[in-house]
C-alpha positions, 0 to 999 in steps of 0.5 A, spaced: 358 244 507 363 238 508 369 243 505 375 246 509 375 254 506 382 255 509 386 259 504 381 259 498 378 263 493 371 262 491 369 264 483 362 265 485 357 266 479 350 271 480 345 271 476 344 276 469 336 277 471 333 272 475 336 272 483 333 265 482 338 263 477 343 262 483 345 255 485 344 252 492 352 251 493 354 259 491 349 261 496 352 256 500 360 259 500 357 267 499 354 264 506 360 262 509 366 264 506 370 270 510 369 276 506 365 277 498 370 281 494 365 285 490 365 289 484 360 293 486 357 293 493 352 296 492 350 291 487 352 285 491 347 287 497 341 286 492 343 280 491 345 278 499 339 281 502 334 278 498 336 271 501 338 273 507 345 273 507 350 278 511 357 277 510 363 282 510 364 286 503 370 290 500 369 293 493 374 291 487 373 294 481 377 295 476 380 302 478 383 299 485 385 292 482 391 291 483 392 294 490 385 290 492 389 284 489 394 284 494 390 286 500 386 279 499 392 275 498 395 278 504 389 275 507 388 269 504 395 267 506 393 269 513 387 263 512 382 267 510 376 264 505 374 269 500 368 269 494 369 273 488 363 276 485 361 280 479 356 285 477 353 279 473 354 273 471 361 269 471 366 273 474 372 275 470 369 274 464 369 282 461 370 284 469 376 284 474 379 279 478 383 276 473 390 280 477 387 276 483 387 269 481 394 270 478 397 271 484 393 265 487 396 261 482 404 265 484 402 264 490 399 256 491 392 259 494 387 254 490 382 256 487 375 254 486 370 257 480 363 256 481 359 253 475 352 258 473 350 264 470 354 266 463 350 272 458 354 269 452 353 261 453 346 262 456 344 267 449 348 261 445 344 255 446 338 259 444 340 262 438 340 256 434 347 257 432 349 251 437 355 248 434 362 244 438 366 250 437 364 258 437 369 264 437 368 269 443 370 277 444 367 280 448 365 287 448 366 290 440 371 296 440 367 303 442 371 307 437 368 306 430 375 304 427 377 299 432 371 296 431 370 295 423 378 293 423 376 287 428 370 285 424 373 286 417 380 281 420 373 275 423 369 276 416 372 269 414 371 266 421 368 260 421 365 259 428 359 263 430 362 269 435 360 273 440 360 279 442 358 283 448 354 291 445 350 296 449 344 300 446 348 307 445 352 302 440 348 297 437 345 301 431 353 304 429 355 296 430 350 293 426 351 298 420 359 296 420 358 289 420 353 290 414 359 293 411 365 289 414 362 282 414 357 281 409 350 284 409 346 277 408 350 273 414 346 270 418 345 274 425 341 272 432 341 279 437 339 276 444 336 282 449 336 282 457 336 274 457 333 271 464 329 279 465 323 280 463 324 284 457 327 278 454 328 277 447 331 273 443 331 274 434 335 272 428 335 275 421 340 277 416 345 283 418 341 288 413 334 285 415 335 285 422 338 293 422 332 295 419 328 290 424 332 295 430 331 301 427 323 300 427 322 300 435 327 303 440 324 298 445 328 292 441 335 295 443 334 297 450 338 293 455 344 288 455 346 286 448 349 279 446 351 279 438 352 272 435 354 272 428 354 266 424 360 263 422 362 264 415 360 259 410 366 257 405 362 255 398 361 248 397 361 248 389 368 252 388 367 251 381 368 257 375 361 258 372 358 261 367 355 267 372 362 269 374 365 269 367 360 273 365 361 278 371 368 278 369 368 280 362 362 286 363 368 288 368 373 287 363 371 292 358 372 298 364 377 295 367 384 292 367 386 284 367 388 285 374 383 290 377 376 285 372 379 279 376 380 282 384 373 285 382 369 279 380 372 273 385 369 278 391 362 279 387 363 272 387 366 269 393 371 266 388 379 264 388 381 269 384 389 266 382 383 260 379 380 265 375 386 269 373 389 262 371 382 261 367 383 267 363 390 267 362 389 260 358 383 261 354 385 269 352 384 267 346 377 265 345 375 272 347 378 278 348 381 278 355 
C-alpha cells in the first residue's frame, strides 16, 4: 500500500454475517498496521484466521475503555499504526472506541475510518423505506418505561427510524410501539442480515406482532426495527365523520374532554374543532 501508517488510527469495519463482506483495503491495514484494538479478541481471531492474517491484538471493550484509551494513544504518539475493530459492523456505532477518537482529535492523531459493514444501512436499503433522511437510535431502552417514554416522544417523527432489538425483547417492544406509536403504522423487521437465517418482513405494527408471535424462529438472532415516518394527513379539513365523533362524545363528556378525544380519534387539530364548535354552538346542542 502506498500509505505512510506512521501515527494513525484506523476505523476498520468487519463483516455483520459474511466474513466475505470484508473490503480488500480493510484486509490490507488489519495486515499491516502494528496493533488491532479489539473489542473481543476472541471474536476478532475468527475473523483474522480465516484469511490468514496474524497481528498484535489488545482487548478494548467498554469496561477497560477509558485506560485502554490512554495506553494506545501513549503508542500512537510513539508512531504506532493501530486499527480499531468491533464485534461487527462500523465500529462506534453502539460500541466502544468513541473515548479513543477524541483524544486522537485532542491530540492531532489523524484518523482514518473505513468505508463497510453497517446492520442499520444494510437493513435500510432493503426495507422499502429508503428515503433522503432517516432518524437512527440504536438499541431501544431494556427498561419498560424508559422504552415507551422514547417511542411516545418519536410518535410524530416523521423520518423513518431505526433501532437495534434483541429477541429476549422484541415481543415486549413490538407491544409498546402498538400502543406508543400506532398500531397500524408501517414496520419492516430485518433479521440476521448477511447470515444464513436472513430475513427481511414488513407489516403494520399489530400484524406484524401477531406474525412474531406465530413461529419463535422469526425472532432468533440480531434484530433491526425500522418504522415508518409518521404521515401528516394531507386533507386537514373538518368532515362530517369528525363531527359525528364529537357529538356522540359530547353527550358524555365535557366540551373540553369531546374535543381532545376526537381530534386524537381523528388525527385532527384540536384548537380547529374547538373554534368550529364554539361558532356553530347554536345549530346543535354543544
Amino acid at each position: 500500500m502506498n500509505q505512510n501508517y506512521t501515527g494513525m488510527l484506523y476505523v476498520v469495519p468487519t463483516p455483520i454475517g459474511n466474513l466475505l463482506d470484508i473490503t480488500h483495503r480493510a484486509l490490507e491495514v488489519l495486515k499491516k498496521v502494528n496493533i488491532i484494538a479489539a473489542e473481543n479478541i476472541q471474536h476478532t481471531n475468527i475473523l483474522l484466521q480465516h484469511f490468514n492474517i496474524k497481528n498484535y491484538l489488545i482487548s478494548m471493550n467498554k469496561d477497560n475503555e477509558k485506560k485502554q484509551s490512554d495506553h494506545l494513544i501513549k503508542e500512537l504518539k510513539k508512531g504506532k499504526t493501530i486499527a480499531l475493530v468491533s464485534n461487527a459492523g462500523t465500529p462506534i456505532i453502539n460500541d466502544p472506541g468513541n473515548l479513543l477518537i477524541k483524544k486522537c482529535h485532542n491530540f492531532n492523531i489523524q484518523v482514518i475510518p473505513l468505508p463497510g459493514p453497517c446492520a442499520a444501512i444494510t437493513a435500510l436499503s432493503a426495507s422499502g423505506l429508503m428515503y433522503n433522511r432517516f432518524c437512527y437510535e440504536g438499541f431501544l431502552p431494556s427498561k419498560k418505561t424508559e422504552r415507551q417514554n422514547l417511542l411516545y416522544s418519536l410518535r410524530k417523527e416523521t423520518r423513518p427510524i431505526i433501532f437495534y432489538e434483541t429477541k429476549y425483547r422484541i415481543l415486549e417492544s413490538m407491544q409498546d410501539i402498538i400502543e406508543q406509536i400506532d398500531k397500524n403504522r408501517y414496520i419492516v423487521i430485518a433479521r440476521e442480515i448477511t447470515k444464513k437465517w436472513e430475513s427481511i418482513y414488513g407489516a403494520t405494527a399489530i400484524s406484524l406482532l401477531k406474525w412474531l408471535k406465530e413461529e419463535k424462529n422469526r425472532y432468533k438472532g440480531e434484530i433491526v426495527i425500522i418504522i415508518d415516518g409518521y404521515k401528516k394527513l394531507k386533507n386537514d379539513t373538518l368532515n362530517q365523520k369528525i363531527l359525528d365523533t364529537f357529538f356522540i362524545l359530547r353527550n358524555f363528556c365535557t366540551l373540553k374532554t369531546s374535543v381532545l378525544i376526537t381530534s386524537k380519534i381523528h388525527d385532527f387539530n384540536k384548537n380547529n374543532l374547538y373554534q368550529y364548535v364554539i361558532k356553530n354552538k347554536n345549530d346543535k346542542i354543544i
